[in-house]
C-alpha positions in Angstrom: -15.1 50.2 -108.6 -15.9 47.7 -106.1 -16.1 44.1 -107.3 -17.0 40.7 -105.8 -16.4 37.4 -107.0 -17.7 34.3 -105.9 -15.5 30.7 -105.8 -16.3 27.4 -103.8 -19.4 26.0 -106.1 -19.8 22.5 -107.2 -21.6 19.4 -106.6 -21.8 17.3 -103.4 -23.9 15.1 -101.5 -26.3 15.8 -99.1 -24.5 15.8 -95.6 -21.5 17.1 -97.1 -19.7 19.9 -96.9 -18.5 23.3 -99.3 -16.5 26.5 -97.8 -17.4 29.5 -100.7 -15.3 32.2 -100.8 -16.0 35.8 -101.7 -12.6 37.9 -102.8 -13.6 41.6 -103.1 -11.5 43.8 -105.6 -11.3 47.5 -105.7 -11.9 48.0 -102.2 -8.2 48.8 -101.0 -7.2 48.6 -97.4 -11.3 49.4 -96.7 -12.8 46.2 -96.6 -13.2 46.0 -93.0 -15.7 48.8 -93.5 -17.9 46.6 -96.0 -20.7 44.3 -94.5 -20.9 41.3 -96.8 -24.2 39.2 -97.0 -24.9 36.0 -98.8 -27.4 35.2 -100.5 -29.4 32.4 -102.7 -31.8 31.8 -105.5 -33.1 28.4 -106.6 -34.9 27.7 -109.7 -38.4 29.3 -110.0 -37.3 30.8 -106.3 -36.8 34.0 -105.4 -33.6 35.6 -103.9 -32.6 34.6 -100.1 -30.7 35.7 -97.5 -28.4 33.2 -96.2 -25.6 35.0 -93.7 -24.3 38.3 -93.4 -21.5 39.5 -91.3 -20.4 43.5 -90.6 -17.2 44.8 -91.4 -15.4 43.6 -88.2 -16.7 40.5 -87.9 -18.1 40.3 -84.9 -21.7 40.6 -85.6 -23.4 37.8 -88.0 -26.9 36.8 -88.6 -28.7 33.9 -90.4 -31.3 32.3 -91.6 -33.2 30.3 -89.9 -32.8 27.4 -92.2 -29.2 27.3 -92.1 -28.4 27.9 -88.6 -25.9 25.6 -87.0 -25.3 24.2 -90.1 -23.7 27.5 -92.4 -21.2 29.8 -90.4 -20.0 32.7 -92.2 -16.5 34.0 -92.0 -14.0 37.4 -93.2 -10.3 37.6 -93.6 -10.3 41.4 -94.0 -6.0 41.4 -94.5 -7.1 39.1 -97.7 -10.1 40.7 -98.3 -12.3 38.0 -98.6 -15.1 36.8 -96.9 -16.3 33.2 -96.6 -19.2 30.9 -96.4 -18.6 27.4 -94.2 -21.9 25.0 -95.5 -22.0 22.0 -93.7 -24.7 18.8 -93.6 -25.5 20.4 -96.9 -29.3 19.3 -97.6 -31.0 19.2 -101.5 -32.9 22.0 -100.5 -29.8 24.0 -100.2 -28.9 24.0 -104.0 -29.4 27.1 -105.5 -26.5 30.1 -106.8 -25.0 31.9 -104.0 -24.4 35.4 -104.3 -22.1 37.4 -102.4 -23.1 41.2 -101.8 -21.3 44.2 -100.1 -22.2 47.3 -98.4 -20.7 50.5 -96.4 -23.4 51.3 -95.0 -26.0 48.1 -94.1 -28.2 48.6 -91.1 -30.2 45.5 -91.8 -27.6 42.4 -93.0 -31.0 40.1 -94.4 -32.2 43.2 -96.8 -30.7 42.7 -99.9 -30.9 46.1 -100.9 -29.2 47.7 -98.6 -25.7 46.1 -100.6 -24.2 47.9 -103.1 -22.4 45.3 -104.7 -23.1 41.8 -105.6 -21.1 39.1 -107.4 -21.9 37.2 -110.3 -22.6 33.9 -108.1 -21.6 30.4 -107.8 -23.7 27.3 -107.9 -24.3 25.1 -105.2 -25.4 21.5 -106.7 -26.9 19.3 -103.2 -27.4 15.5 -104.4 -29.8 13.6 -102.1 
């Protein structure tokens, strides 16, 4: 059974910086066949995507609201993926999610994963 688990979270002030981190377990040497997506959810919000990235790594798509700021990442000989979130604003805090898929068309639809982690939340201060 595939499992994801989400590390990075904590509190930091707006223009800072946190680098989340996504370790996938039960996957074996198959990772690299596994997009991975992020995702968000603020209070009284509902879900977002934030990033996704396809099992090679060379194709990645984001949000509008994050672009140039978030840059998404995989090690797939550590299978783990990663989130870089920089000039972090308030409007950013929310738990991230990490979510995986062998077969993803669309990286933004989140039901197109199969697996999603528990999450990890992201505190902005302003």
């Amino acid at each position: 059974q595939v499992q994801l688990a989400e590390s990075g979270g904590g509190l930091v002030q707006a223009g800072g910086s946190l680098r989340l981190s996504c370790a996938a377990s039960g996957v074996g040497d198959r990772f690299n066949i596994y997009s991975v997506g992020w995702f968000r959810q603020a209070p009284g919000k509902e879900r977002e995507f934030v990033a996704g990235i396809k099992g090679a790594g060379r194709t990645t798509h984001y949000n509008d609201s994050v672009k140039g700021r978030f840059t998404i990442s995989r090690d797939n000989s550590k299978n783990t993926a990663y989130l870089q979130m920089n000039s972090l604003k308030h409007e950013d805090t929310a738990v991230y999610y990490c979510a995986a898929g062998d077969v993803v068309l669309l990286l933004w639809i989140g039901r197109e994963y199969d697996y999603w982690g528990q999450g990890t939340q992201v505190t902005v201060s302003s």
